[in-house]
Rosetta silent file (secondary structure, phi, psi, omega in degrees, C-alpha in Angstrom):
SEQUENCE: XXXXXXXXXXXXXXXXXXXXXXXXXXXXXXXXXXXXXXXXXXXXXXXXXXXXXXXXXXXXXXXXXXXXXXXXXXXXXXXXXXXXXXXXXXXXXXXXXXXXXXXXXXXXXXXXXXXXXXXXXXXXXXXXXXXXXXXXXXXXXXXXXXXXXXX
SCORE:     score description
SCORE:     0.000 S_00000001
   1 L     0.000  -61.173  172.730    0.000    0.000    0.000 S_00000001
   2 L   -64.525  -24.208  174.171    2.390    2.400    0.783 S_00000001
   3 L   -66.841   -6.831 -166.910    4.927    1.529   -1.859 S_00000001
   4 H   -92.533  -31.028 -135.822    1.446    2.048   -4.235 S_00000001
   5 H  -135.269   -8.361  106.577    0.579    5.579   -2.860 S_00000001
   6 H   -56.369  -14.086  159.945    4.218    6.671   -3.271 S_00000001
   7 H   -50.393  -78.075  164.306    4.143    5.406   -6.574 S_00000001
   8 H   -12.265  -82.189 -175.280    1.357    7.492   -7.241 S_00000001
   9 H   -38.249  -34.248 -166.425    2.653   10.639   -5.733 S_00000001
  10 H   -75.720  -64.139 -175.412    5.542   10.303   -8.014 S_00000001
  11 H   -40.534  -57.228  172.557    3.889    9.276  -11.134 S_00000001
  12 H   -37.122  -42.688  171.004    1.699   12.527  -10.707 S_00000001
  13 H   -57.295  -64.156 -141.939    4.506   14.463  -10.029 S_00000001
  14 H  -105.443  -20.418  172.689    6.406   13.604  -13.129 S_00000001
  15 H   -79.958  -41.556 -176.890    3.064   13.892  -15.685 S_00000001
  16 L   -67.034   -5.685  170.895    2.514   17.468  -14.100 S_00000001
  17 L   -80.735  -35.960  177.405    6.335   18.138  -15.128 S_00000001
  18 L   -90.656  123.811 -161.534    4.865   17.708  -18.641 S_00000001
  19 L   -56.836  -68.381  155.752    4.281   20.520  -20.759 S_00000001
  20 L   -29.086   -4.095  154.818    1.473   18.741  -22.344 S_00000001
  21 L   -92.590  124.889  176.229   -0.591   18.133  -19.424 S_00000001
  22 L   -72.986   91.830 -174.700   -3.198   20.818  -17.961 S_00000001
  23 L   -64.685  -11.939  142.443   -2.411   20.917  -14.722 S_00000001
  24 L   -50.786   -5.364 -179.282   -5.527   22.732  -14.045 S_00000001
  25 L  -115.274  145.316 -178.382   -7.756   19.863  -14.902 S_00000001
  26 L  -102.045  142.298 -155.069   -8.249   16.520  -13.171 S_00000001
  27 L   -82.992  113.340  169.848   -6.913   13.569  -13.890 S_00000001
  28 L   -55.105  164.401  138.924   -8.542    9.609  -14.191 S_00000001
  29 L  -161.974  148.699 -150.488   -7.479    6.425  -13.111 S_00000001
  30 E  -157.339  135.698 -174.538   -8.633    3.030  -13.653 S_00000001
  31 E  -137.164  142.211  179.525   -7.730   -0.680  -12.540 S_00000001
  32 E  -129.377  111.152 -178.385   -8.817   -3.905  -13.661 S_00000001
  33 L    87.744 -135.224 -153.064   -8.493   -7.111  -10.928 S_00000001
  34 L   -82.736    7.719  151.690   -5.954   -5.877   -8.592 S_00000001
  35 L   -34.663  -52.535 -179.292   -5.610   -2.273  -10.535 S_00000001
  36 H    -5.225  -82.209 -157.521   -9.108   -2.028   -8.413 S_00000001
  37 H   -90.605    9.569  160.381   -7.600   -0.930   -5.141 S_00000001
  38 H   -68.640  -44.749  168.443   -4.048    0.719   -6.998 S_00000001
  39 H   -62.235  -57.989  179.830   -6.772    3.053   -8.962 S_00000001
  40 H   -31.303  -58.838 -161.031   -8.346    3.627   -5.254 S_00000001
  41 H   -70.840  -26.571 -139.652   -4.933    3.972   -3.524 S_00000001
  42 H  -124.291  -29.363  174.018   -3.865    6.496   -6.257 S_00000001
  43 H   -60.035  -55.785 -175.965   -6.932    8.539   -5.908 S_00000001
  44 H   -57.646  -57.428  169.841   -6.573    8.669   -2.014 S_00000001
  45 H   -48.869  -54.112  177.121   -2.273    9.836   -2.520 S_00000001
  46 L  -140.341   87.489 -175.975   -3.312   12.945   -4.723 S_00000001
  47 L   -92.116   14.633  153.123   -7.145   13.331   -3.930 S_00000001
  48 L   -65.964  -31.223 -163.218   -6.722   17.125   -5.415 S_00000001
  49 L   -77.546  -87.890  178.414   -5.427   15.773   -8.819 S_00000001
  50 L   -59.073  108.402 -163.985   -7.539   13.034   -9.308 S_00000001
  51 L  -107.134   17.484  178.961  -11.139   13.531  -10.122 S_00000001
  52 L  -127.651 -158.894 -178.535  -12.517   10.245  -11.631 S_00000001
  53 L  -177.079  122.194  178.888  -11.895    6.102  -10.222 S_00000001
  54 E  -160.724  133.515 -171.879  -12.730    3.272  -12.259 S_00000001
  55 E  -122.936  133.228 -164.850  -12.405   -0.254  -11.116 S_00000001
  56 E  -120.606  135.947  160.489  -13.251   -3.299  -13.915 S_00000001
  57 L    37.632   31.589  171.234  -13.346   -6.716  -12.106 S_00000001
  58 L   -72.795  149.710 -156.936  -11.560   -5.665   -8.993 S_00000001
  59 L  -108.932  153.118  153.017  -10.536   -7.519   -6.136 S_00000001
  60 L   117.763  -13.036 -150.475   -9.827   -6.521   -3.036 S_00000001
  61 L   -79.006   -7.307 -174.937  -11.431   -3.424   -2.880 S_00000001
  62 L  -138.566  139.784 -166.002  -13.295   -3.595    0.429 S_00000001
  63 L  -162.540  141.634  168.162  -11.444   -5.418    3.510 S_00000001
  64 L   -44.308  -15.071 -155.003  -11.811   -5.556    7.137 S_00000001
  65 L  -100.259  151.188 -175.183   -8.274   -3.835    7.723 S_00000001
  66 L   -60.588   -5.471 -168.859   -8.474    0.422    8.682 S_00000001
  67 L  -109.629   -1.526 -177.525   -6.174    1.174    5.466 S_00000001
  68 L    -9.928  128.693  151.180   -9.320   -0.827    3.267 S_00000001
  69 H   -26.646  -39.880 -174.756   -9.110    0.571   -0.783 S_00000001
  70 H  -111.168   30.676  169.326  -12.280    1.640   -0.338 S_00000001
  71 H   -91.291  -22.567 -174.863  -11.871    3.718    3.000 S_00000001
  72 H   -87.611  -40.233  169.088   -8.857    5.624    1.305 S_00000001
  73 L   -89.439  -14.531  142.203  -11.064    6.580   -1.639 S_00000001
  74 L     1.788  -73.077 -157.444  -13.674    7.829    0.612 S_00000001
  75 L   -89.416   42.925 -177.906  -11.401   10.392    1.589 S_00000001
  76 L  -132.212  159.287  174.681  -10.836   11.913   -2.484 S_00000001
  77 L   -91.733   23.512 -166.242  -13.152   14.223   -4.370 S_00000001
  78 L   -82.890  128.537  143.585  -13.486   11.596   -6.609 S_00000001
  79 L  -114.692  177.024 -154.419  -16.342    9.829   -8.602 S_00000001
  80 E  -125.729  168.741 -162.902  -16.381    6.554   -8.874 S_00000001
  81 E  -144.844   76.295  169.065  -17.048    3.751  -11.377 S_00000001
  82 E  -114.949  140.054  167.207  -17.124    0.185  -10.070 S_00000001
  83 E  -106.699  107.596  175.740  -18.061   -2.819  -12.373 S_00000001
  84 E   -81.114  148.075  176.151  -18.381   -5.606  -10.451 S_00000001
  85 E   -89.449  114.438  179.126  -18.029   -9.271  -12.130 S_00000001
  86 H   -21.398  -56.454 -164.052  -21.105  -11.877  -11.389 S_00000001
  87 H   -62.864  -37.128 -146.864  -18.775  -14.173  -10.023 S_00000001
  88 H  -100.103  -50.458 -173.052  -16.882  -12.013   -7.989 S_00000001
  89 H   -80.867  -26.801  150.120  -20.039  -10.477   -6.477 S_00000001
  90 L   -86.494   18.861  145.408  -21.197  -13.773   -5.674 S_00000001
  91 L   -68.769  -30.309 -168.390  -18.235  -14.578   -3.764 S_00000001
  92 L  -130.614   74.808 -170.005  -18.219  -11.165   -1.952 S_00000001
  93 H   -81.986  -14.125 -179.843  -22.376  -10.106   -2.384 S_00000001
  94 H   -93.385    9.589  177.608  -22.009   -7.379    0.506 S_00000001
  95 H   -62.021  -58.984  152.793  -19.186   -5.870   -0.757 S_00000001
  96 H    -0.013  -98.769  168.912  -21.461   -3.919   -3.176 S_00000001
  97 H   -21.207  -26.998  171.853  -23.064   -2.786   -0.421 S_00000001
  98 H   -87.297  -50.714 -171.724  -20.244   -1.300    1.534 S_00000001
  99 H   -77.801   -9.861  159.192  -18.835    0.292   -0.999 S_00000001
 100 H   -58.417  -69.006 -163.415  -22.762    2.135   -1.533 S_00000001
 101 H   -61.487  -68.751 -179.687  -23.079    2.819    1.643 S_00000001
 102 H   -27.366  -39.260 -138.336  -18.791    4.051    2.331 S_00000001
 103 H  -123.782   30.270  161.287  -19.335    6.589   -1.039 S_00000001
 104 H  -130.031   -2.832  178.077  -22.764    8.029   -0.369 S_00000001
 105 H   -81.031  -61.259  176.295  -21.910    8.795    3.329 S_00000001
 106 L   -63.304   30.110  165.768  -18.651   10.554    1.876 S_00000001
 107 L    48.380    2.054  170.281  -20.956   12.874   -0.559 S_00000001
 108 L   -79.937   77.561  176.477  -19.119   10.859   -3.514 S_00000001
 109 L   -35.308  115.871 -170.533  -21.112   10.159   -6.730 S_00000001
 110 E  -135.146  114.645 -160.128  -20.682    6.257   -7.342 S_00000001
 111 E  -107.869  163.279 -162.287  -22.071    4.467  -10.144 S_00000001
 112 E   176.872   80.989 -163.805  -21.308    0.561   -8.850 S_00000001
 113 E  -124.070  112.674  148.279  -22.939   -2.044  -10.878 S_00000001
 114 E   -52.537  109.617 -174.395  -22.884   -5.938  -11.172 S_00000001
 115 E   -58.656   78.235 -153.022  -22.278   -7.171  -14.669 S_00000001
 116 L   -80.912  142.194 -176.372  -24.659  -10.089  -15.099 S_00000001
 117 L    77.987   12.004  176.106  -23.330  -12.822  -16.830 S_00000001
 118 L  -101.823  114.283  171.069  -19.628  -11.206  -16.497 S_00000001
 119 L   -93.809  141.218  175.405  -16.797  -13.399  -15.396 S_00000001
 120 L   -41.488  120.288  173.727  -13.675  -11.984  -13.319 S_00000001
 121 L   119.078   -1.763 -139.630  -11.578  -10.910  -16.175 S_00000001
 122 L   -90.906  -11.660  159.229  -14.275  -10.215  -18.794 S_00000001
 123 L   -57.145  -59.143  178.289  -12.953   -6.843  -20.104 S_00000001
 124 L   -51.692  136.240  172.611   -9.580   -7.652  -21.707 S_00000001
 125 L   -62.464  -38.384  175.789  -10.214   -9.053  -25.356 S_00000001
 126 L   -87.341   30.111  160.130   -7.447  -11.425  -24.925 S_00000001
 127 L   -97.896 -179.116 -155.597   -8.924  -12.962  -21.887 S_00000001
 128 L   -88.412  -12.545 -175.284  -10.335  -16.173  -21.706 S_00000001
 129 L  -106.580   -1.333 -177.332  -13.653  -14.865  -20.055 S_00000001
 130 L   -44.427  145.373  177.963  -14.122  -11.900  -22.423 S_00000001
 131 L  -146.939  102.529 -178.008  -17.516  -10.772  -22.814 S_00000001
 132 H   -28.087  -78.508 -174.083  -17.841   -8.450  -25.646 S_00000001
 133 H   -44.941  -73.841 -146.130  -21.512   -6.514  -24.482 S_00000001
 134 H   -59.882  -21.996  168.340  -20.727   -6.447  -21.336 S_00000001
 135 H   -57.143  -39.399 -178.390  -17.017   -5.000  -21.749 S_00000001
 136 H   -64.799  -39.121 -152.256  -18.343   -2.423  -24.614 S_00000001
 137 H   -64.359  -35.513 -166.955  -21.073   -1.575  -21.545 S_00000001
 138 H   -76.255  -44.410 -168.206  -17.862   -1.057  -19.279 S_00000001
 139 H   -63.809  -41.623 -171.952  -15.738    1.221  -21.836 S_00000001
 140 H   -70.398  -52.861 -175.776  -18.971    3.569  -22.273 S_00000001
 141 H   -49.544  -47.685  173.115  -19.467    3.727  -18.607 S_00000001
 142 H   -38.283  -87.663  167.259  -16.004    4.600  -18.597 S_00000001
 143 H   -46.386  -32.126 -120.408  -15.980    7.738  -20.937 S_00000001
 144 H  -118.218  -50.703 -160.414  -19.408    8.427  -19.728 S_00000001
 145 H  -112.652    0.104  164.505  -17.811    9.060  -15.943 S_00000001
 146 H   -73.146  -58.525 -167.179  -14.540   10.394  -17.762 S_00000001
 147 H   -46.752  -47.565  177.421  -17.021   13.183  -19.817 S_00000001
 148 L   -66.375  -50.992 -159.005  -18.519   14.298  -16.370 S_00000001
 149 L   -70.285  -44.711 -160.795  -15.499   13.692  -14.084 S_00000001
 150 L  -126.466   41.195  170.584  -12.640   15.393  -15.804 S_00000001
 151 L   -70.248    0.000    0.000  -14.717   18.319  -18.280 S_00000001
């Protein structure tokens, strides 16, 4: 966690160095599997910078421990994006639910949707679980909370 959230800081650091970035404007970031809580983590490290979060099949993202992915993006100005995977949410079904409750307590617009019929992984084309619809559904959701988040 901390080597992720020093990462961050850096990474931020060194795009904001670049004369082609508006440093007046806010930035995305988005993880798929264990990207999840690294997108979270990265949000939470520079919550002025970062004004969108998008998570694709992510794991991890809600945990019993006080540094939890999604207690750290709480505390960002951030909206969020999570696409949960069938499978995944019926392994974990209250996670949903935490992370609803965690982002509407923190005044943080959170769109957080089960895919049905989406297996962990189903976004990459070259995975073995891709699922076309539901992946195109995720990239529009995507732009969709990029066009609002970062205008």
């Amino acid at each position: 966690e901390t080597t992720q959230m020093t990462d961050a800081k850096a990474f931020i650091r060194w795009l904001d160095q670049q004369s082609s970035v508006a440093k007046n404007r806010k930035i995305g970031t988005q993880g798929y599997c264990m990207g999840g809580p690294i997108a979270f983590r990265t949000a939470a490290a520079v919550p002025d910078r970062v004004g969108a979060i998008a998570s694709f099949h992510g794991g991890g993202l809600v945990t019993t421990n006080p540094n939890s992915p999604h207690l750290q993006a709480a505390k960002t100005k951030a909206q969020l994006l999570i696409a949960i995977a069938a499978n995944d949410d019926q392994r974990s079904p209250n996670d949903k639910t935490v992370l609803k409750e965690t982002f509407e307590k923190a005044n943080l617009p959170a769109e957080i949707e089960v895919y049905a019929g989406a297996a962990h992984g189903w976004c990459p084309p070259d995975s073995g679980v891709y699922n076309e619809p539901q992946a195109e559904k995720a990239w529009s959701r995507l732009l969709a909370l990029y066009g609002k988040a970062l205008a």
